[in-house]
N, C-alpha and C positions, 0 to 999 in steps of 0.2 A: 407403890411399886413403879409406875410410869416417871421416875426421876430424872430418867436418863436423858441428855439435852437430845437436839434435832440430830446433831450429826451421826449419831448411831441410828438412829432409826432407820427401820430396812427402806432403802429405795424404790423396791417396788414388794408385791406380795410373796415373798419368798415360801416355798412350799416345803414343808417340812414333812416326811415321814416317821413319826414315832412309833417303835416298836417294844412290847413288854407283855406278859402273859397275868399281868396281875391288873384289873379292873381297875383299882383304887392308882397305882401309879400312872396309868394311861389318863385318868381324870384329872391327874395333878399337872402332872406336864403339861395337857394339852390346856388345860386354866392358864397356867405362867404363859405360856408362847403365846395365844391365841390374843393375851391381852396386850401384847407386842407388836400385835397387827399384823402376827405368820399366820398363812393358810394351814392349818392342821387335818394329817391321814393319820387314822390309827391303824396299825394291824396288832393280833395278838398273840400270832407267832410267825415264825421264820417261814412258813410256806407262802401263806397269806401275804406277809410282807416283801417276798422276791416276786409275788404276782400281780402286787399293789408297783414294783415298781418296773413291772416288764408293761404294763399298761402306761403307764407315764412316771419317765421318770423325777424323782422329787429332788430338790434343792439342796437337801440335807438328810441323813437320815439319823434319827437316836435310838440306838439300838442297846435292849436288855444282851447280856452276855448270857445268863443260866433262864433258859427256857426251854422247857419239854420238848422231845421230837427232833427240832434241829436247835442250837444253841447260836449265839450271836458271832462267835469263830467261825461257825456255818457259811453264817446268812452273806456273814463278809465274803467269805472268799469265792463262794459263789459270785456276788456282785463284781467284785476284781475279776475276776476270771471272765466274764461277757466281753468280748472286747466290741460288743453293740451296745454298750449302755455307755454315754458320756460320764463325764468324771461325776463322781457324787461324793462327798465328804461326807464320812464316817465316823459316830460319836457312841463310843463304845458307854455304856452306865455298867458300873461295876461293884462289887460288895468285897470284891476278893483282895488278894495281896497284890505284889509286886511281880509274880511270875505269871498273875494273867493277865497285867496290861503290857508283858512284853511279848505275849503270846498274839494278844489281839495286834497290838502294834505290826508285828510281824506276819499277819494274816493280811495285813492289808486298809487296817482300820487309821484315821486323823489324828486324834485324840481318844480321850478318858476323862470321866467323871466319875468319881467314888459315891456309894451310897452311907448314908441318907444323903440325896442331892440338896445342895445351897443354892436357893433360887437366883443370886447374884455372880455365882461361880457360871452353872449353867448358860444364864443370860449372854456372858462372859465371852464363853466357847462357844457359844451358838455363832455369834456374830462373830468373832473370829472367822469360825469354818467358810461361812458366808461370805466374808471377805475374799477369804480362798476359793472357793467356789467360783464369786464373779468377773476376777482377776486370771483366772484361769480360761472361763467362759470369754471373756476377750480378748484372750490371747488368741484361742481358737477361731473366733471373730475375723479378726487380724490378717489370721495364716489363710481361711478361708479368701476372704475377699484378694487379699494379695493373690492366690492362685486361681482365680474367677480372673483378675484382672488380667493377670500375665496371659493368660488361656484364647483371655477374648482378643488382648490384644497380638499374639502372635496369628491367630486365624484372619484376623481386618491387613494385619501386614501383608501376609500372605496372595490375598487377593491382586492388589497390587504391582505387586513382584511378580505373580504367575500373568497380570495380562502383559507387564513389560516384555518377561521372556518371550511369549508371544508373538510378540510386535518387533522385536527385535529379530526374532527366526524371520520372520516376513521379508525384515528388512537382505539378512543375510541369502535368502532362496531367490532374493531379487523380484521377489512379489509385485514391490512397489517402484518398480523402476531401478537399472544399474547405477550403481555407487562408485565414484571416484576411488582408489586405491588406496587412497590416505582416510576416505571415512570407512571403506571396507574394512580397512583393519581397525579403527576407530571403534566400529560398532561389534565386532570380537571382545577387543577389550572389555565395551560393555556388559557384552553377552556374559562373558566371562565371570567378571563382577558380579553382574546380577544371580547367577546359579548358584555363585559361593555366595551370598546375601540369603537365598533363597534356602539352603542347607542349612546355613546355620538358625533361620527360624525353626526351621522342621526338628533341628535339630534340641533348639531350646522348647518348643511347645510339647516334644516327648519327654522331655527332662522331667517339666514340671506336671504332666500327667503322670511319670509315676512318683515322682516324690507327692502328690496329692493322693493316690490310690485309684487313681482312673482309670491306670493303665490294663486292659485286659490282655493277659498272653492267651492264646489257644495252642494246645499241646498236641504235637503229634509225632510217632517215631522218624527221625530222621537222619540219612547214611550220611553223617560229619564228610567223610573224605569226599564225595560228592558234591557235596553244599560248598567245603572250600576250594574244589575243582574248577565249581562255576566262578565263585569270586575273583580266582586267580586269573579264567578264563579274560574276563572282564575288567582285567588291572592290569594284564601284558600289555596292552598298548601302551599303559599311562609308562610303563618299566620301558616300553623298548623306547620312548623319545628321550629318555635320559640315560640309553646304553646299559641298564640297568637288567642283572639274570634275577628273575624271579621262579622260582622253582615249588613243585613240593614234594615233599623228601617222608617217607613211609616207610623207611627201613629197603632192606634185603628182598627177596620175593618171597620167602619161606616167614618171615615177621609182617609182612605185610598180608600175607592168608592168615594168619593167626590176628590179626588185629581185628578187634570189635570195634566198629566202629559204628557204631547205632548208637543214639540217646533221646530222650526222651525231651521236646524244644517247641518255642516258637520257630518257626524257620526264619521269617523274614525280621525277627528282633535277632539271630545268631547271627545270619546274613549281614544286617547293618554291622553286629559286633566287630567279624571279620574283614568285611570292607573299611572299618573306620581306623584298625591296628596295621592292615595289610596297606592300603592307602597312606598313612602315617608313614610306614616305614619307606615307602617308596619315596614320598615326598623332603623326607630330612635325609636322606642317600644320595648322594651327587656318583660317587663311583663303586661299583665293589655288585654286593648282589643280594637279595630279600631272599632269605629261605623257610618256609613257614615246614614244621616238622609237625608229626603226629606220631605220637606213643602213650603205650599205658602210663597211669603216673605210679609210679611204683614208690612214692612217700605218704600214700594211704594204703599201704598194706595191712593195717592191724582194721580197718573197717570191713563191714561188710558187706560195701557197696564199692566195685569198683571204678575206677574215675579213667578219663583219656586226658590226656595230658596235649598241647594247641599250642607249640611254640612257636613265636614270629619274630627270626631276628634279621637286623640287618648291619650293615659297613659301614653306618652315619657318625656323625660325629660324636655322640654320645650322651647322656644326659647327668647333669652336675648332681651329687648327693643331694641338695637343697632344694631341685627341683623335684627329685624322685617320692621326695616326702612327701608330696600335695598334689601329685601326678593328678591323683582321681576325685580331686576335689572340685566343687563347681568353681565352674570362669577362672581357675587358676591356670594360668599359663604361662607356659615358659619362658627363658629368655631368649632363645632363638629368632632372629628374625623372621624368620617364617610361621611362628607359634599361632595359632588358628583360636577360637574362644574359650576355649577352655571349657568344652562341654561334654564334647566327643569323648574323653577318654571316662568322664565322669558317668556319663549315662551308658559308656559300656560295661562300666562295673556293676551300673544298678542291671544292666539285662542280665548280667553273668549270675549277680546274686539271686536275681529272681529265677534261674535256671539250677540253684540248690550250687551254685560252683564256685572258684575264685580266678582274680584274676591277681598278677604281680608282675612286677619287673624287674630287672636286672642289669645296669648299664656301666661300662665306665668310659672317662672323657677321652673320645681319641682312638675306643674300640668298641664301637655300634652301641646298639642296644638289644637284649631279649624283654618278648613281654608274652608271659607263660599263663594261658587259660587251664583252669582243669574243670572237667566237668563228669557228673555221674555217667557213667554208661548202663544203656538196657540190658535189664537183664534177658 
């Protein structure tokens, strides 16, 4: 039986879980593999075997389809369904027709082997699966260490940067002795630089916490129209140096008592959200005026959860069809000379979505842009 050349043979001891409620099959299989040089676990039914693989997960599993209690349709979709168990390829063994390996298939299962199994068929699919398995394991690999890397290095940046700003405030409070007029404003420049340097790390190291699952939000209710009050609070300056009305607009006084305006949020991930859209629009605005509006959204009417509607538009100059497509993609950026990394608008979509809500825009060249949040409101 050992025919096979070197380059099949498993790389390392691949663990296989076989599962079957008949004694004699369990001894046959695990005879074939074992002498293939797989680590072999038996279970002899679908309890046994979801508890053999919540203790450690295995390599592969071979799983009987008709067995007592829970059946292999079961055991699968259970295992699909953990999303704490890594990938494990699924090798359904079956007696039946064609409607139950499209059954298993659709539950969630790899493959299929028909009974009486062919010990060269089997062998076959085994290492197939296995292929799949380790090809998948370092992909994951891969994605891991990339976002360990990126993680570690936007923290080491960071450091850096924050002793510059430091040392440059120094310079600007005149700590260290008065500055010529030509380096004073030299060292603004700097200043300047450096913050926007400093941002967009903060910026990228959040990105990739939550596209890695790091990110933890903490939820608590919080009055939207307030939260965007401070924001605006805190962005009239940047508005009034470029002559710029910034405003916020709540309707009538009689729509604006009737507005709910409570949801359920991180504060300081909606806070960024809003700083980073309300900021934007300020920034690509030379004349005219930012209006950020708040209303129900009245285009989820048929749901049963109602949504506020978070519009921010402004006078700029507008944003091209082609650009609007990849708006929120990462590092995609525009073609404006002013286009910033293309992260900001990406990682306000990933807060928005992770707030159950969306976000969208709507622009044309020549007359501003809208960019429209909606989000659940408390009940």
């Amino acid at each position: 039986m050992k025919n096979h050349s070197s380059l099949t043979q498993p790389s390392k001891t691949d663990h296989i879980l076989v599962v079957d409620d008949s004694p004699d099959n369990l001894f046959l299989v695990q005879t074939i593999l074992e002498e293939e040089g797989y680590q072999i676990t038996l279970a002899e039914n679908g309890r046994s075997a979801l508890a053999e693989i919540e203790q450690g997960p295995p390599d592969l599993v071979l799983l009987d389809v008709m067995m007592p209690g829970m059946d292999g349709y079961e055991v699968t979709k259970r295992v699909r369904d953990n999303t704490k168990l890594p990938f494990i390829p699924i090798l359904l063994i079956t007696a039946h027709d064609h409607a139950s390996v499209v059954e298993g298939l659709d539950t969630g299962a790899d493959d299929f082997i028909r009974k009486p199994v062919q010990v060269d068929e089997l062998l076959a699919r085994v290492r197939s699966l296995l292929r799949l398995k380790h090809s998948v394991d370092e992909r994951d690999q891969i994605a891991r260490q990339r976002e360990d890397f990126v993680s570690w290095l936007t923290h080491d940046l960071r450091t850096p940067i924050v002793a510059a700003e430091r040392m440059l405030a120094l310079f600007q409070q005149g700590a260290l002795g008065e500055l010529a007029p030509g380096m004073q404003e030299a060292v603004v420049t700097m200043a300047r630089s450096n913050r926007n340097l400093l941002a967009m790390v903060n910026t990228l190291l959040e990105v990739y916490r939550y596209e890695a699952g790091r990110k933890t939000l903490t939820f608590s209710p919080i009055d939207l129209k307030q939260l965007l009050q401070e924001v605006i609070e805190e962005l009239t300056p940047l508005a009034g140096e470029k002559n710029l009305s910034l405003v916020l607009d709540v309707g009538d006084k009689d729509a604006h008592n009737k507005l709910n305006s409570k949801v359920v949020g991180d504060r300081l991930e909606l806070h960024r959200v809003f700083t980073n859209l309300i900021g934007n629009a300020i920034k690509f605005t030379d004349k005219g005026s930012v209006v950020v509006r708040m209303v129900p959204d009245t285009s989820t009417g048929d749901s049963d959860t109602p949504y506020l509607l978070i519009e921010v538009q402004d006078t700029g100059p507008g944003i091209p069809p082609e650009d609007q497509a990849v708006l929120f993609e990462r590092f995609r950026q525009g073609n404006h000379k002013r286009s910033g990394s293309g992260l900001g608008l990406h990682l306000s979509r990933r807060i928005v979505e992770a707030h159950q809500g969306a976000i969208e825009v709507k622009s044309e060249l020549g007359k501003g842009s809208l960019f429209r949040i909606s989000l659940p409101v408390q009940h």
